[in-house]
N, C-alpha and C positions, 0 to 999 in steps of 0.2 A: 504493500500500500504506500509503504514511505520510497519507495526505491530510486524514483524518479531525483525527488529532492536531494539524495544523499547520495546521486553521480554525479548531479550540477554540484556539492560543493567545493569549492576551491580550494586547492590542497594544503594550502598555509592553516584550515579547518583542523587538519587531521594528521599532519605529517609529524609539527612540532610535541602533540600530546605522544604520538606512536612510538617516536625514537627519545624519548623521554622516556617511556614507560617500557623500552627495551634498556634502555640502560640499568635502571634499575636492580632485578634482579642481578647482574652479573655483576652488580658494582655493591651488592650486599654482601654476597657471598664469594666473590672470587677476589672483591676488593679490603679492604681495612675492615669493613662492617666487624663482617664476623670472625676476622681473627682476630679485632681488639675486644669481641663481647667475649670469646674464650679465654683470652692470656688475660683481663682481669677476674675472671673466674678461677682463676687457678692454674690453667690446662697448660701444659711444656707445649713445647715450638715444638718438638717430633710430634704429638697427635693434634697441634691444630693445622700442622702443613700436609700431615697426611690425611686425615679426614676432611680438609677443606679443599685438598684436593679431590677427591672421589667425590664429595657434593655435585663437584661441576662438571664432572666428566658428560653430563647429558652435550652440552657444551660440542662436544669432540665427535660426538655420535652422529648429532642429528640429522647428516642428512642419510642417516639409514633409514628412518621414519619419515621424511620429509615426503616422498610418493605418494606414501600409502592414503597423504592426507588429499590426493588427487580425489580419492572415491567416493569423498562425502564429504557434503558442506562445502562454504566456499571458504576466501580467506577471511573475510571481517569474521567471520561465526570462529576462526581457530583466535583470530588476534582476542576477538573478546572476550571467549571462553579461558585464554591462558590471563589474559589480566585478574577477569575475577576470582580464577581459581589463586593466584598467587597471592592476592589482596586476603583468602580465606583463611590460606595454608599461616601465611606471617603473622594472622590473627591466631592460629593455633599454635603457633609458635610462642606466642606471647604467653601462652598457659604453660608452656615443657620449662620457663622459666623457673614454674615454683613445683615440680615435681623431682623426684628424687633418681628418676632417669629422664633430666633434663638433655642429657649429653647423644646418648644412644636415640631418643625421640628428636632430638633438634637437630639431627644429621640425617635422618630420615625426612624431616618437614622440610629441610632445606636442597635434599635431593630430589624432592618433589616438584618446588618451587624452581629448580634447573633446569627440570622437563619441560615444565610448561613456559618458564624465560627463551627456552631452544623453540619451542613451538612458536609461538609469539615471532620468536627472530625471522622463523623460514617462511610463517604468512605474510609479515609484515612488507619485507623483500621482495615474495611475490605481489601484492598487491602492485608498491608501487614501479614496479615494471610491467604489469599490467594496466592499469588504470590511465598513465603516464605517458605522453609522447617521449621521443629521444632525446627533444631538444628541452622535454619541462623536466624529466630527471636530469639532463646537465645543468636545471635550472635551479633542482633545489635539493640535489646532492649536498651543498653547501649547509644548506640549515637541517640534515639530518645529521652529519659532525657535529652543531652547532651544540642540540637540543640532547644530544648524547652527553656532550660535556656540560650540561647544565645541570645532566642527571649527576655526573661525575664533583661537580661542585658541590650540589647540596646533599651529598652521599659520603664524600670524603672530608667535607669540608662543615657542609652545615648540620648535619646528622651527627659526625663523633664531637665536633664542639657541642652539641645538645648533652651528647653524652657525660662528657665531661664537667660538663656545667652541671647537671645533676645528680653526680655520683658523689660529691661533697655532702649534699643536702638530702637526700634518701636514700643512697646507698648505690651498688653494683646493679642488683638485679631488677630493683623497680625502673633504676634509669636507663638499664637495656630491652626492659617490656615496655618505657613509654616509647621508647627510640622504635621497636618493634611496631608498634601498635599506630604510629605515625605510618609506616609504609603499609602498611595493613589498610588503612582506611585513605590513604592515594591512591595505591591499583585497584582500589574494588571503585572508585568514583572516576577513575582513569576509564578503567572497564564500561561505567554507564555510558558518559561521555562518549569513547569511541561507537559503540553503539549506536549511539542517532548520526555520528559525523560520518561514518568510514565510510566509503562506495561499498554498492551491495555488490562489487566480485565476484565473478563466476570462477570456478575453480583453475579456466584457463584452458589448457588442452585436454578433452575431457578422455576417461579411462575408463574403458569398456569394465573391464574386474581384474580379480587380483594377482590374477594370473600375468595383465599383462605388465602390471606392475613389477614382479618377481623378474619377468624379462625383461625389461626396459634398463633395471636395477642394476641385474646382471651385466645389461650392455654396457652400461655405464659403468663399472667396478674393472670391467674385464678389458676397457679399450681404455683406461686411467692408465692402468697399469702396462697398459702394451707402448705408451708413448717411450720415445725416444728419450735416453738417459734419464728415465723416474727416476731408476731409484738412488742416482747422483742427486734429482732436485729433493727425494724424500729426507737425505741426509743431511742436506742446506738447509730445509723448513723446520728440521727437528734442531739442528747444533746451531744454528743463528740465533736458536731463545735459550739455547741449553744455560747461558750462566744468569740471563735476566730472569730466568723461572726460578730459580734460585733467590737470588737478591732481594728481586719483589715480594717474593711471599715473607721472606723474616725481614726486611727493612721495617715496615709499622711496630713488629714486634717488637725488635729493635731499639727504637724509638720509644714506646711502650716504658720496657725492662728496668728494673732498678738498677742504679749506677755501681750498689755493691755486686749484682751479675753480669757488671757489663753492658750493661744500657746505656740512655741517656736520659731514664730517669722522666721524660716528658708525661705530661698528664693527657688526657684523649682531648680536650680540649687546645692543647698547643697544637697536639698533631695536626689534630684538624685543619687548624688555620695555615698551616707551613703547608701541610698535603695536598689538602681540597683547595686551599685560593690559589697559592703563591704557585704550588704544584702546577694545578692545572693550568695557571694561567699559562708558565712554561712550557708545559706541553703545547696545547695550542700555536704557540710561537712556532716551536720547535715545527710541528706538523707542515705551517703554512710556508718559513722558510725551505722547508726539504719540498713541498710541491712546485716553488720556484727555481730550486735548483735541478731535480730532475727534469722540471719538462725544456729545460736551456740544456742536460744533459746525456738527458736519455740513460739506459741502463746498460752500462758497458763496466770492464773490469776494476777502471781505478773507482767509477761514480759506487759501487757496490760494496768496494774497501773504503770508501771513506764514511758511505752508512753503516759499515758494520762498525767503526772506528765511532762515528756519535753514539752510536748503538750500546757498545759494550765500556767503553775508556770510562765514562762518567762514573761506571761503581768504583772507582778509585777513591774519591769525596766521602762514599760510605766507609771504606778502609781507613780513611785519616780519622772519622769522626770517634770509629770503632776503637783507633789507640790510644787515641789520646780523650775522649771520653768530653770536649770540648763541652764549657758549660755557654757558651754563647750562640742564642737564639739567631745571630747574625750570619754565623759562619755555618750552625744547622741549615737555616735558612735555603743561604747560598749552596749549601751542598745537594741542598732537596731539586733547590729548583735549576740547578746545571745536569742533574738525573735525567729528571722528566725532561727537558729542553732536548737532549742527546736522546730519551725516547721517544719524543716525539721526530726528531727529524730522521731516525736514524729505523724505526719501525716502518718507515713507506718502502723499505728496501724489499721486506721481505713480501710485502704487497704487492709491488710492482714485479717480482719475481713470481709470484704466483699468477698473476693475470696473465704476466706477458712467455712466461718460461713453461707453466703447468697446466692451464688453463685454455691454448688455444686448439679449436678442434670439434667437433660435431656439438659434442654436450658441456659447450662450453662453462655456462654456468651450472650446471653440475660438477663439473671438472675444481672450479673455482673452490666451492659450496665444499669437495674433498680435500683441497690443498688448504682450505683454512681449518677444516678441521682437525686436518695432521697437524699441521703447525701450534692449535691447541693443546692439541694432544701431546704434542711436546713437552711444552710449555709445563702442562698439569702436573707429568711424571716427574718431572726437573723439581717442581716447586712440591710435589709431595716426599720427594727426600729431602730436601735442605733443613726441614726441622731436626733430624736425624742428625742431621750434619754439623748445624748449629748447638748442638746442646753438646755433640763430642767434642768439636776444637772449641766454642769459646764464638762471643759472638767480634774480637779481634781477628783473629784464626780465619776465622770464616768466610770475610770479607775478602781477606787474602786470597784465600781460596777462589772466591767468587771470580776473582782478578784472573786467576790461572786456566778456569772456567772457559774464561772468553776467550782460547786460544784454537779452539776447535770451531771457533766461527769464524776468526780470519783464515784459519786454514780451508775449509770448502765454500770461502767466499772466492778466494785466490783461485780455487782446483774447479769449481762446479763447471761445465760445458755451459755456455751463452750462444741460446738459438739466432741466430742474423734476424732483420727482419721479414728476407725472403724466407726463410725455411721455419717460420715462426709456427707456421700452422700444420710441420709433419708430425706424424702420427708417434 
């Protein structure tokens, strides 16, 4: 009845709540969220980097499920359905706070909440390359980065200073159920919201049954892998994140830690503000400068060594902060946001490596859809050892470590095979 209305609306309706409400999830659980609700509860850096990893592995998966969601429904019904379900799930979470297997329940809520954040991402995607001419997604690609890092702001930034502001005044666990209970009741009104805005989407290329799904899947799995030098590109996508999946998952912690274990002692509240503002803003920077310098220089061997170079050199910063235990917010600061600046410009590498290297080829955006989520996949297993890692050497040690890390990403940045642009599209 409504369907007419909700194709005329203009995408600025519905694009900025969507990649907003994609961020989210991924920026609770894969971000500071929830490894600073854990390390102030108690929990060692080996079980919040391994369990926080497996939370997000849906993350790594999904386009094994992604098809299936050809058969039924279109995409607003999955984008809506995963908002409200994640909006439910965070409110159920907000209860495993005062239970006495809060730990074992709040890794299952939150593995739930990954499922449907991966759901949500692969409707989302479809939609707006559905709905969208060529020339209106090169139009408003821009404000989907935009509204991602605004989730990233008030997730890293406005969220753990909430946090921290509150845990003076009632405690650990009431101020990570009101923090809870804030995202709780944004995806579930995110969720209405999209509802009346989003185009009613048809599912796109429609799938007879599931059969030909299983084939389709198939072809798509079986001709990834027949391209030319994979599994040189599979070993670039995993070892280019090998030391930041590391880094990033115990850095908050890090941060977090008492100064007698080796921290620096900061409250959720500092974090925040160094992480979520001054962070993000760096990033951002970082992002926009490296799109200016790729497209002046295209992806060739030295443009790839000097992304891998902003990429990985920054955990250096975290190494000094590590030995010497620095109590100045200024040189914190600056270390934070020379991080992110180096990952944001220094992350398009592996991007532009996957579109232009993994990517090109019948099933193209499926192809993509694979290579990022190897690269996650990566990413997860890196950052679900490093607590392991950190609690053995010391969080000094480790940084070091981190450093030695990033030695196996200049190395198959140097070796990887780079397809020309004529032979860009062989099999």
């Amino acid at each position: 009845m409504n369907q007419a209305p909700n194709k005329s609306r203009h995408p600025f309706y519905w694009i900025p709540t969507t990649w907003f409400a994609m961020g989210l999830p991924n920026l609770v659980l894969g971000g500071t969220i929830a490894s600073l609700l854990y390390k102030s509860l108690g929990y060692s850096d080996a079980q919040i980097a391994f369990w926080t990893g497996v939370i997000v592995l849906p993350w790594s998966f999904k386009p094994l499920w992604g098809p299936f969601m050809e058969l039924y429904k279109t995409k607003k019904f999955y984008i809506q359905l995963s908002q409200i379900a994640c909006g439910l799930l965070f409110a159920l979470s907000v209860l495993t706070l005062y239970s006495n297997s809060f730990f074992p329940l709040s890794v299952t809520l939150f593995f739930l909440i990954a499922f449907f954040g991966a759901t949500q991402d692969m409707a989302a995607d479809g939609i707006y390359l559905s709905e969208l001419s060529a020339s209106d997604q090169a139009k408003y690609v821009g404000w989907q980065g935009t509204f991602y890092n605004v989730a990233k702001i008030f997730s890293n930034g406005g969220m753990v200073f909430l946090a921290g502001s509150l845990i003076p005044i009632i405690g650990n666990r009431d101020a990570w159920a009101m923090v809870l209970a804030v995202y709780a009741v944004i995806m579930l009104l995110l969720g209405i919201y999209n509802r009346r805005v989003l185009p009613d989407s048809g599912t796109g290329r429609k799938v007879a049954n599931i059969h030909e799904v299983w084939k389709t899947l198939k072809d798509v799995i079986v001709s990834f892998f027949r391209k030319k030098h994979i599994g040189a590109g599979i070993l670039f996508i995993v070892l280019y994140r090998f030391a930041e999946g590391q880094g990033i998952k115990i850095m908050p912690l890090f941060l977090k830690a008492d100064r007698a274990a080796g921290g620096l002692g900061l409250s959720e509240a500092t974090v925040g503000l160094l992480t979520g503002i001054y962070g993000t803003a760096a990033f951002v920077l970082g992002s926009l400068a490296a799109g200016y310098f790729v497209a002046n220089k295209g992806l060739t061997r030295g443009t790839l060594l000097l992304l891998c170079a902003f990429f990985n050199l920054p955990f250096a910063p975290y190494s000094y902060l590590a030995i010497t235990q620095s109590e100045s917010l200024w040189v914190i600061g600056t270390a934070i946001s020379v991080e992110h600046f180096g990952y944001g410009f220094g992350f398009i590498g592996i991007i532009l490596f996957i579109m232009q290297q993994i990517a090109p080829g019948p099933y193209q955006m499926a192809h993509y859809a694979f290579g990022s989520a190897i690269t996650y996949f990566g990413y997860t297993l890196a950052s679900m050892i490093s607590g392991s890692i950190s609690d053995y050497l010391g969080y000094a040690n480790f940084f070091l470590w981190v450093l030695v890390s990033t030695l196996p990403a200049f190395l198959v940045s140097w070796l990887v095979p780079l397809k020309q642009t004529a032979d860009v599209n062989s099999p």
